[in-house]
N, C-alpha and C positions, 0 to 999 in steps of 0.2 A: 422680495429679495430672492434671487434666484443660488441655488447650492451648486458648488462645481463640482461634478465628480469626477475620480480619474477611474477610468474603465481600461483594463487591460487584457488585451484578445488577442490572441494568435492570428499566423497569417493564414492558415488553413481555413479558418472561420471566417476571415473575414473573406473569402474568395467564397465560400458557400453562399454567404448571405450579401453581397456587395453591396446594397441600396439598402440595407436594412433602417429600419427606425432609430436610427443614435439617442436622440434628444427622448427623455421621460419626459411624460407627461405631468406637468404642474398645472395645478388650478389657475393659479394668482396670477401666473405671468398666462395664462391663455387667455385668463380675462382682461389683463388691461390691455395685451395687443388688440382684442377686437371692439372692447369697447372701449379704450381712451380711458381707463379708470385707473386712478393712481390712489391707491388706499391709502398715501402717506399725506397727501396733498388736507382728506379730511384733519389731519391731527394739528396742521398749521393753521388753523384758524384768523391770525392778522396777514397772512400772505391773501391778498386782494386778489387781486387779478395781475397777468405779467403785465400789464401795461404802468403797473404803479410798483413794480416789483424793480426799482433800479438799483442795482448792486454795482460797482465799479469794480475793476480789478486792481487789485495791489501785486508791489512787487517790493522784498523789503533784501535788504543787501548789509551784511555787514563787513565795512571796512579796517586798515586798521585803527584809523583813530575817529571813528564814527559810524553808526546804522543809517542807510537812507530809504527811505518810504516812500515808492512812486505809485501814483493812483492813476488810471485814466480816467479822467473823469470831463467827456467833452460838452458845450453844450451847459456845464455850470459855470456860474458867475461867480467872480472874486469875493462878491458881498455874500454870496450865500453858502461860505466852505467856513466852517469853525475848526482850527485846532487847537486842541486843549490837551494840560498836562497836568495830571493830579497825583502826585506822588511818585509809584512807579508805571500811573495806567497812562498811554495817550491815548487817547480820543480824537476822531475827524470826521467829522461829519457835514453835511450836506443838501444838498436837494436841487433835482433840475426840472422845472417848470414844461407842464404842458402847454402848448400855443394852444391858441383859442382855436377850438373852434367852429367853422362856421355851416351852418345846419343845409346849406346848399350845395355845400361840395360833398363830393363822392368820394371814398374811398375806397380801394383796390387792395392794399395790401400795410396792415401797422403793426409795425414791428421794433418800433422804438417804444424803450422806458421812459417812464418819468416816473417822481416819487423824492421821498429824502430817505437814506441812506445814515447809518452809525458804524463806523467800524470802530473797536477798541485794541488797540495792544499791550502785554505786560511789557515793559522794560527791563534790563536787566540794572545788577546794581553798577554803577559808578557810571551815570551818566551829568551829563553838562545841562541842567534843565533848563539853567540859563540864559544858554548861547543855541537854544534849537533857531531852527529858522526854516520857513514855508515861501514857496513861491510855486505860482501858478502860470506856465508857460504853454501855450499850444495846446489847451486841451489837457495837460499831464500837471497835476500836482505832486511837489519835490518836498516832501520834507525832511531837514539833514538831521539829528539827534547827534549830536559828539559827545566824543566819552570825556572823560574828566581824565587828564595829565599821569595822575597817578594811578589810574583804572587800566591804562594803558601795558602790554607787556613787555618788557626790558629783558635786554638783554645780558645776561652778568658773564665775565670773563674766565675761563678756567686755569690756572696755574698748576703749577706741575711741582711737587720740592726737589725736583732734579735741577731744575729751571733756575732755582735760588742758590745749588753749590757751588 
């Protein structure tokens, strides 16, 4: 992890010295630029390799009478997307299949994941856990969470006692 520092120098100096060295010298980041070495990657121990490293992106939005959770998730099967509700955690998880394959072809360049995938979220209180609902359209899994009627914010009217004489 690199430190930022704020360095403050006149304009006199910096016209002495115009090309000066800015950037100190750190170990850690001079070693993983030349050698590819990421000291945090040792501490992950079930991170495989990127090729089984599939993580989907979420996007979560809250409306006002409902949270909606959208995944990209292309490439997965309807059969292989679980969403689950346990109190106040959801859970969706998943897994997209690698193609086989086949020991005669060549490859050039692979850059696609496969893998399965857990993401969990806390809910807040006064939701609908009854009425969630998931669909999977296009590549993009939708899942809607609505609040419960009375979780909802209300507006209440203000009176005035001028109003009433």
């Amino acid at each position: 992890m690199s430190n930022i520092n704020v360095r403050k120098e006149d304009a006199a100096a910096r016209v002495a010295q115009p090309q000066a060295q800015t950037m100190e010298w750190e170990p850690g980041r001079w070693m993983r630029s030349f050698l590819g070495w990421d000291p945090f990657r040792e501490m992950a121990p079930f991170a495989v390799s990127d090729r089984s490293s599939f993580a989907p992106a979420f996007e979560i939005k809250e409306m006002k009478d409902a949270f909606l959770f959208r995944a990209d998730v292309p490439g997965v099967k309807e059969s292989d997307l679980e969403v689950h509700v346990s109190g106040s955690r959801l859970s969706i998880s998943g897994k997209r299949e690698a193609e086989k394959e086949n020991k005669t072809d060549t490859y050039y360049a692979v850059e696609r994941t496969y893998g399965s995938f857990t993401r969990s979220f806390t809910l807040p209180e006064g939701i609908d856990d009854a009425a969630i609902h998931a669909d999977l359209r296009d590549g993009v899994l939708t899942v809607l969470v609505p609040k419960k009627p009375e979780a909802q914010p209300k507006k209440i009217p203000v009176s005035s006692q001028a109003a009433k004489a």
